[in-house]
N, C-alpha and C positions, 0 to 999 in steps of 0.2 A: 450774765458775764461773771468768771470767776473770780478768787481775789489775787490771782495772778496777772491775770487782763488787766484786772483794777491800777494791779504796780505798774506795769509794764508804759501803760497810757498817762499815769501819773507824770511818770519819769520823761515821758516824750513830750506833755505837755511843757514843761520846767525848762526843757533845754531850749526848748523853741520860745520859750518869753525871753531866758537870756541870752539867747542870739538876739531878739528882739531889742533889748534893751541894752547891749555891749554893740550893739551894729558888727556882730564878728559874725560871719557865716562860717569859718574853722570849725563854731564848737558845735554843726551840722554833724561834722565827724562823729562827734561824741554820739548822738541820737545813731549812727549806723552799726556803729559796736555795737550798741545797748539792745537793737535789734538781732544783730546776727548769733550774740550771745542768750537771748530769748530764743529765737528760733532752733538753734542748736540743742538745746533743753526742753523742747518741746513746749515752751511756754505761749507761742502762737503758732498760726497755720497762716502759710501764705498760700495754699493750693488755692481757694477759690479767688487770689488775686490773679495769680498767674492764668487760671481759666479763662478770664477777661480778656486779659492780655493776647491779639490775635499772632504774633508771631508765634505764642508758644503752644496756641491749642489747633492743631492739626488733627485731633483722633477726630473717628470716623463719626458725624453724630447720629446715632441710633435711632432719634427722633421722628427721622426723614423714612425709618425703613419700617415697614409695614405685614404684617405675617399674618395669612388668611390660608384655613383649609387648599391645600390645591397650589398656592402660588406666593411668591416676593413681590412686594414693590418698591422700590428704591427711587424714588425720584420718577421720573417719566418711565423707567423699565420695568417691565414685568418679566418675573421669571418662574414657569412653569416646573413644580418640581414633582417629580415620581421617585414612587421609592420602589425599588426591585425586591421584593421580600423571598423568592424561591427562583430557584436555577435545578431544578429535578435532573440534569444528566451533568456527568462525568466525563471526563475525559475516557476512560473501558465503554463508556455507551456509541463513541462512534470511531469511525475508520478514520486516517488522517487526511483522505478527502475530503470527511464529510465535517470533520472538525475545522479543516482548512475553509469549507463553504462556510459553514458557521460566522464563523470568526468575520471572516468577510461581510457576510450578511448584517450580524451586529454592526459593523460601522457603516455598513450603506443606509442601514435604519436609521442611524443615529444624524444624516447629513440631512434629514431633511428642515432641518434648524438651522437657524445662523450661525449660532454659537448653541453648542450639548456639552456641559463640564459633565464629570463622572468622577463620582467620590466615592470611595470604597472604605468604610468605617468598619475595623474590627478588632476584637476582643480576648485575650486566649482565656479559655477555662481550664477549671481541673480535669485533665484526663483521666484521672482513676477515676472519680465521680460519674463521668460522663460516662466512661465505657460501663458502668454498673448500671445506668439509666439503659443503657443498649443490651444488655444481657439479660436485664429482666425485659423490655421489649419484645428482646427474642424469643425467651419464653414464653412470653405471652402469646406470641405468631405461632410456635408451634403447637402448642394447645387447639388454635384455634384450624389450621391446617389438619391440624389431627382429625376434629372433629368433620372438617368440610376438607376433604382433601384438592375439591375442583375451584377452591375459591383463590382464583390469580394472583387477585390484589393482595392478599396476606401473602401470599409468595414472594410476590415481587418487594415488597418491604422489608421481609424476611433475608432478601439474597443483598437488598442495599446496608441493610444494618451489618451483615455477616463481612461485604467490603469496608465497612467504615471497619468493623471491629479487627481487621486483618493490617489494614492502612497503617491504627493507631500503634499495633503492636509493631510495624517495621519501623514505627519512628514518626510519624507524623501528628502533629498538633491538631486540637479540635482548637477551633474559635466558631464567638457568636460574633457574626457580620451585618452590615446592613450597606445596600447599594444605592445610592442617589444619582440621580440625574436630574440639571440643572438646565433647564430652558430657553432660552432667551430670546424675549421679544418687547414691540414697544407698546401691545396695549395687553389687558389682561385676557380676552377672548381667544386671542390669537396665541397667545402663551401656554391658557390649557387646552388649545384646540389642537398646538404641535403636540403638546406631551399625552394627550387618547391617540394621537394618530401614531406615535413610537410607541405606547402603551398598545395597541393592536400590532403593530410590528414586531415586537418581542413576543406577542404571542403565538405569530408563528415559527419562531424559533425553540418553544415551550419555553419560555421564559414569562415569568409571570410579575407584573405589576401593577402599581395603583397610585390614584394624585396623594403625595404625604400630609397628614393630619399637620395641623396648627404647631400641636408641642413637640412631632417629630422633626419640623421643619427649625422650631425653636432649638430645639435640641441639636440639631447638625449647627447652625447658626454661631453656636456658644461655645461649640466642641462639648458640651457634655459628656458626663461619664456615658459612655455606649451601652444602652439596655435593650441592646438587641436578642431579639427571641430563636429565629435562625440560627442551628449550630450548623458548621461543616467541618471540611477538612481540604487544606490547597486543590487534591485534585479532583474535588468537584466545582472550582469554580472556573471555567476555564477560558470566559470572554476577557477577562481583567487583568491577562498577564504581559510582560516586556516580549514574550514572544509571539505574541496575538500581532507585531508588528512585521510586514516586510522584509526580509532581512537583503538591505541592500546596502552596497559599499556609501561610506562617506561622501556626501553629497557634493561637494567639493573636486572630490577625483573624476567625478565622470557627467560636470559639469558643460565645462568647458573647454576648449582647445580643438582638435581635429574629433570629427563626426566615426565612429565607430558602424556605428546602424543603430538599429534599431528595438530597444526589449522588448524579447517574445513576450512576456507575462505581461507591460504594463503599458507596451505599447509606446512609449517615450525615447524619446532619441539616447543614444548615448555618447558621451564626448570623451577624448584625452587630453590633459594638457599635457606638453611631454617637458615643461620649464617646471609645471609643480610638480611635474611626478616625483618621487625619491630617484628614481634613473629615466632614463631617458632610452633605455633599449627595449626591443621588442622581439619574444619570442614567441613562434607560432609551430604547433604539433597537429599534425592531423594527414592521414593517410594520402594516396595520391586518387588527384578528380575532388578533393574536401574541398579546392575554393583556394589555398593558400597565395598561390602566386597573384590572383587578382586582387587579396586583399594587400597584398605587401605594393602591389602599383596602385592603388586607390588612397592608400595613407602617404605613400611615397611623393603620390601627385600633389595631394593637399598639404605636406610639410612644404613641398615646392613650391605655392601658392600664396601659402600664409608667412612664409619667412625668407622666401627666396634669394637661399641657398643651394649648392651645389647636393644633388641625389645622385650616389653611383652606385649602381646595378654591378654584379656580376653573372653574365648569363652564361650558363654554361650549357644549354639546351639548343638556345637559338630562340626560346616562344617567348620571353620578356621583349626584346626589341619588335619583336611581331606583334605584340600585344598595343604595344605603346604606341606604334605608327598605326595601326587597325583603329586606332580610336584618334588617331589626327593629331595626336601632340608631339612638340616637337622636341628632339632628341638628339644627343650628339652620340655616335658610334664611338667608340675607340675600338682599335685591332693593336694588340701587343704587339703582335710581331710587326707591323708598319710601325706602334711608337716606341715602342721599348722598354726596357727598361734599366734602371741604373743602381745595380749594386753598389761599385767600388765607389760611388760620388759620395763624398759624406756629408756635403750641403750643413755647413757650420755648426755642426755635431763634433764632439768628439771621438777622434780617430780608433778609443779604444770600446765607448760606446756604439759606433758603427760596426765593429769588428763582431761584436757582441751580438750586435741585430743579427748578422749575416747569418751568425752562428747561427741563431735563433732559427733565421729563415730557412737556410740550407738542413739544419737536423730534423724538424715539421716534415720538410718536406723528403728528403729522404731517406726518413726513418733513420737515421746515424746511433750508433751508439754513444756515450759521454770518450771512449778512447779516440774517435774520427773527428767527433765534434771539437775534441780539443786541438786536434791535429791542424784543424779547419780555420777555429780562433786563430791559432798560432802564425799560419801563415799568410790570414787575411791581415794582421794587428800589422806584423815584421813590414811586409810588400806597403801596408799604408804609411808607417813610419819614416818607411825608405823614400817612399815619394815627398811627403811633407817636411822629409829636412832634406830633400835636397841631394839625396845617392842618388835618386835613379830620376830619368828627365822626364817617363812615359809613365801610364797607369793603365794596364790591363790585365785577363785574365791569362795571356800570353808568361807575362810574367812570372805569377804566383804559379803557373805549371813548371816554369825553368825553376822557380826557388823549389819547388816539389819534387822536383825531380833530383837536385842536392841537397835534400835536407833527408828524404823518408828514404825506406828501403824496399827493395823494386817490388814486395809485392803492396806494400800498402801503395807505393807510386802511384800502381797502374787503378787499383781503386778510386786514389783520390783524383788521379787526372780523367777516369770516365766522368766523374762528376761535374771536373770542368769543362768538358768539352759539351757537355748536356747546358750548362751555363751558357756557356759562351755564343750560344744559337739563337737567346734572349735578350743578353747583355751587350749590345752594340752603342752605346752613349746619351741614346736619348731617352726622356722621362716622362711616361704616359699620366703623371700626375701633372705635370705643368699644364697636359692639355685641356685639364677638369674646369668646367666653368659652371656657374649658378643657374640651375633648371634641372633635367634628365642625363644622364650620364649613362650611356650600359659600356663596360669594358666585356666587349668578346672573346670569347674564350672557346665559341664552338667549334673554330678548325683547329687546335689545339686539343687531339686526341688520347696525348698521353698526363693520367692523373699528377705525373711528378711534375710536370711543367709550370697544370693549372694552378698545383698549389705554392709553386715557387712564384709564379707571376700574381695570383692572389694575397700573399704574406707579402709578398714586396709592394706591394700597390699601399695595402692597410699599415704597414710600417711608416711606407714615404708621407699616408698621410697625417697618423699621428705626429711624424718630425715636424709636419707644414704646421698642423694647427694645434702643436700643443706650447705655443708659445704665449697666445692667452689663456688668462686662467679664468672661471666664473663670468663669461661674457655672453652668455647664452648660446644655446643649438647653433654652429656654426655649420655643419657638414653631415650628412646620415648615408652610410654604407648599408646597402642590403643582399643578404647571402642568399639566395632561394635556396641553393640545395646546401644548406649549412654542413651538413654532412661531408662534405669534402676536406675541408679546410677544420673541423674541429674532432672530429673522430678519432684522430691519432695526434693531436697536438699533445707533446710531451708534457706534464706535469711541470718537469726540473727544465721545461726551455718553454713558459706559455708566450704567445703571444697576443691571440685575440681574447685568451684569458685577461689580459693584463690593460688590455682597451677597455673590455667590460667593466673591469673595478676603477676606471682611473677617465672612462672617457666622458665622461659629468662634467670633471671639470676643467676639460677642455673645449665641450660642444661641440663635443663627438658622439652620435647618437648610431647605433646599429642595431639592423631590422633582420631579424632571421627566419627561416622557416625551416622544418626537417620534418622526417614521418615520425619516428620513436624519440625517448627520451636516453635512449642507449647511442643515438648517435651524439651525442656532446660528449662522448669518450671519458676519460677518465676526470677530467674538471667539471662533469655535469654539476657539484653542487655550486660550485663560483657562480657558474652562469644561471641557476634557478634563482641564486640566494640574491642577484644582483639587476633579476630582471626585471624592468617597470611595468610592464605589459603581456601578460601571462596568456597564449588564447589555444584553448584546446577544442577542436575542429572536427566535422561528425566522424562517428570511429562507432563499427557497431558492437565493438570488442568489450564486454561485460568487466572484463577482470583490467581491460585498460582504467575504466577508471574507478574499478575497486582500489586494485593495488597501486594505479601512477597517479591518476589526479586528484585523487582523498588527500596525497602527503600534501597537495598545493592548497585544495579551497575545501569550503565546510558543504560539503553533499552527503543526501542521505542515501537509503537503498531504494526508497520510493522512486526520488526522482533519478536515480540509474536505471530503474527498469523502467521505465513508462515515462522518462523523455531523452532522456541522455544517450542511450543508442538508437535511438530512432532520429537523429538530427540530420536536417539536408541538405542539400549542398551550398555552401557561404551560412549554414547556424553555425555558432562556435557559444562558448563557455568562457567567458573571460574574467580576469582575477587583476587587479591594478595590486601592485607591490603596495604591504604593509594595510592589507584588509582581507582576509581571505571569505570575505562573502560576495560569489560569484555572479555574475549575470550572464542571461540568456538571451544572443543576440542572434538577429539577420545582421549577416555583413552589409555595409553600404557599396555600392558601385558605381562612379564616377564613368559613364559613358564616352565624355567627349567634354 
């Protein structure tokens, strides 16, 4: 003991006899300073008291753990470890089949253990050095080729060193590495009996290893400085990278919610939720006979099911409501022309925001320029103003043709009164949205022959229903419209007059959800990027057309040229491609279909 010690104990003696003999414990205090003032100066060590101490020694004790040629023991565990010392091929050594089998194969080796960690320890060197060690090598190779021109092996060493030395000069780094893999099991036999049985496994991969010596194992153990002897460079190690992974969307997206089908590659269900998704719409591209329409009544069925609310169909064919009674569920019809429908009602809107809609509705659908369309405002705003204060006692399209006929001059007259009498064959008072109720809904459209009609009666149905249900806000999927031949109704929607644009960006949050289907991405007309940039549910449909999805579906999800030529046009009827908004790594599905 030093003669620091010596004072320090002095002095702790002294205080504690005159506490002793003052009966004061206060001058206790004094001995705490007199401590912490030593200790600050380095005059004593309280580590080996605090070691004692069980709240405060928590590290790991080393004592317990045990390091033998071949294996760990930690307590009752045994952990078989190998060291991977050579990986002889490249990424240039195989195709991206056979790199893709690879990779695979690595991890299926690797499952025949509990638990296989995998540590990759490495080192960078000097590259001048290094590439001077490779160029006298070279030399050396060629000398000896020279002399035996048929001897392989010096060849083949010769063309690997001439890659490294090519690699380093575009910029790639040499490092010395070392690979470990970490076993785990609960008695020692079993531990180095899994790690020879993945040690024969990697060797059909040529991948070569062996159980790690004592001080190599010490040496990962402790993190040591790494004295590894293997040099390389990134692209020849190619089992140990972030991309050696699946590349599949966030696991979260395609979880849970409505059932999609089924992935081709992995064989696993795939789900939507359409509350988590960022939108809650769904667009679907793919030629005609792809499957589209069965997949839009198969998700249609199960939002029905699962949250049951009102599903309305717009058929314009006739094969939706055939489809849906052919499998026994039940359905409510509507016919426009038996319900109707109701322009001029404004249903507790404001009179100059309805005037606005019409606008909207009437310019869509027949093509108006901004001089007609204003004309159109003008007279819809006036005829509503007059009714709601009280000039005029009636409200019809009677009307607005008398104010038309005193306001314009006779040639626009007769334009805008063709317009209204084309109305007025629709517009009889009653409102085919009142009749929507929670389940199947198809609004028919198929004796209704002329386009200008269907899209006047389709923009007024999706207007009325936005007024219905946009008076909650963030209340969840309340309502899901589905377009099959979306192409109708969005093709020539005007930019400066959107309206099913403007559902798209806004129908979230009112739980309003719409399902579309179309052949090309040319039919979303001029606001195609609204609707890609705002779609939850991306799904591109077999198409054997090369350059479709060179040039249309590259901009949406991450595909390479591989899998365009040799799976992507060869897709059959209900595969699709599907992309969940805000991940663009795609999946390869069978569609699911809902029978009955």
């Amino acid at each position: 003991m030093n003669e620091d010690k010596l004072y320090f104990v002095f002095i702790s003696i002294l205080i504690i006899v005159l506490t002793i003999v003052y009966r004061n414990p206060l001058l206790l205090l004094l001995l705490v300073v007199v401590s912490l003032v030593a200790f600050k100066h380095g005059k004593i060590d309280i580590g080996p008291l605090i070691q004692k101490i069980p709240f405060f020694n928590n590290s790991i004790n080393l004592s317990s753990i045990k390091i033998e040629d071949g294996y760990i023991q930690k307590g009752n565990e045994y952990i078989g470890v190998l060291l991977i010392y050579d990986i002889p091929v490249d990424y240039k050594d195989l195709s991206e089949n056979s790199l893709r089998n690879s990779i695979a194969s690595f991890y299926k080796i690797l499952q025949v253990g509990e638990q296989v960690d995998i540590f990759f320890r490495k080192k960078y060197v000097d590259s001048i050095k290094y590439k001077e060690v490779l160029l006298h090598k070279a030399q050396n190779l060629r000398i000896i080729i020279d002399s035996d021109p048929s001897n392989s092996k010096a060849k083949r060493e010769l063309e690997i060193i001439n890659f490294l030395l090519d690699r380093i000069s575009e910029g790639e780094y040499p490092f010395k590495y070392e690979i470990y893999l970490l076993i785990h099991s609960k008695n020692k036999e079993r531990a180095i009996q899994l790690a020879e049985v993945i040690s024969k496994g990697l060797e059909g991969l040529n991948i070569r290893s062996r159980l790690a010596k004592k001080d190599e194992i010490s040496s990962l153990i402790f993190l040591s400085e790494c004295k590894c002897n293997k040099i390389s460079i990134p692209s020849q190690v190619p089992f140990l990278t972030p991309f050696s992974v699946d590349k599949l969307p966030k696991f979260q997206l395609r979880n849970d919610g409505i059932l999609l089908g089924k992935d081709v590659n992995h064989g696993i269900p795939v789900f939507w939720n359409i509350d988590t998704s960022e939108n809650p719409h769904i667009l679907i591209i793919g030629p005609t006979g792809a499957g589209k329409t069965e997949f839009l009544i198969n998700t249609s069925l199960q939002l029905s099911l699962n949250y049951s609310i009102p599903i309305v169909f717009f058929d314009t064919k006739g094969d939706i409501k055939q489809r849906i009674i052919k499998r026994g569920l039940e359905v409510k019809i509507l016919n426009p022309l038996y319900h109707g429908i109701s322009l001029l009602k404004a249903s507790n809107i404001p009179i100059q925001v309805r005037a606005m809609q019409i606008e909207k509705i009437l310019t869509n659908s027949f093509d108006l320029d901004k001089i007609h369309s204003s004309i159109i405002f003008k007279l819809i705003y006036d005829t509503l103003e007059d009714y709601y204060s009280g000039k005029i006692s009636y409200l019809n399209w009677d009307v607005i043709d008398e104010k038309a006929k005193s306001m314009l001059d006779e040639i626009t007259y007769l334009y805008i009164s063709k317009i209204i009498k084309i109305i007025k064959s629709l517009d009889h008072g009653g409102n085919i949205v009142d009749y929507i109720i929670p389940g199947l809904n198809v609004i028919d459209v198929t004796m209704i022959k002329s386009e200008t009609l269907r899209k006047i009666i389709m923009y007024t149905v999706i207007t009325d229903i936005y007024n219905k249900f946009s008076a909650l806000v963030d209340n969840g999927t309340k309502i899901v419209l589905v377009l099959d031949e979306a192409w109708t109704v969005l093709k020539n929607e005007k930019v400066d007059y959107p309206l099913v644009a403007d559902l798209i960006k806004r129908g979230r949050g009112h739980g309003i959800a719409l399902l579309m289907a179309t052949q090309n991405i040319e039919d979303l007309g001029e606001m195609s990027s609204v609707y890609l940039d705002n779609i939850g549910l991306l799904i591109f449909m077999n198409n054997g057309d090369k350059e479709f999805w060179n040039n249309v579906v590259r901009r949406f999800v991450n595909i390479n040229d591989e899998e365009i030529y040799n799976n992507l046009t060869f897709l059959g009827r209900g595969e699709a491609l599907v992309r969940f908004l805000g991940d663009p790594r795609p999946l390869l599905i069978k569609t699911d279909v809902i029978t009955s």
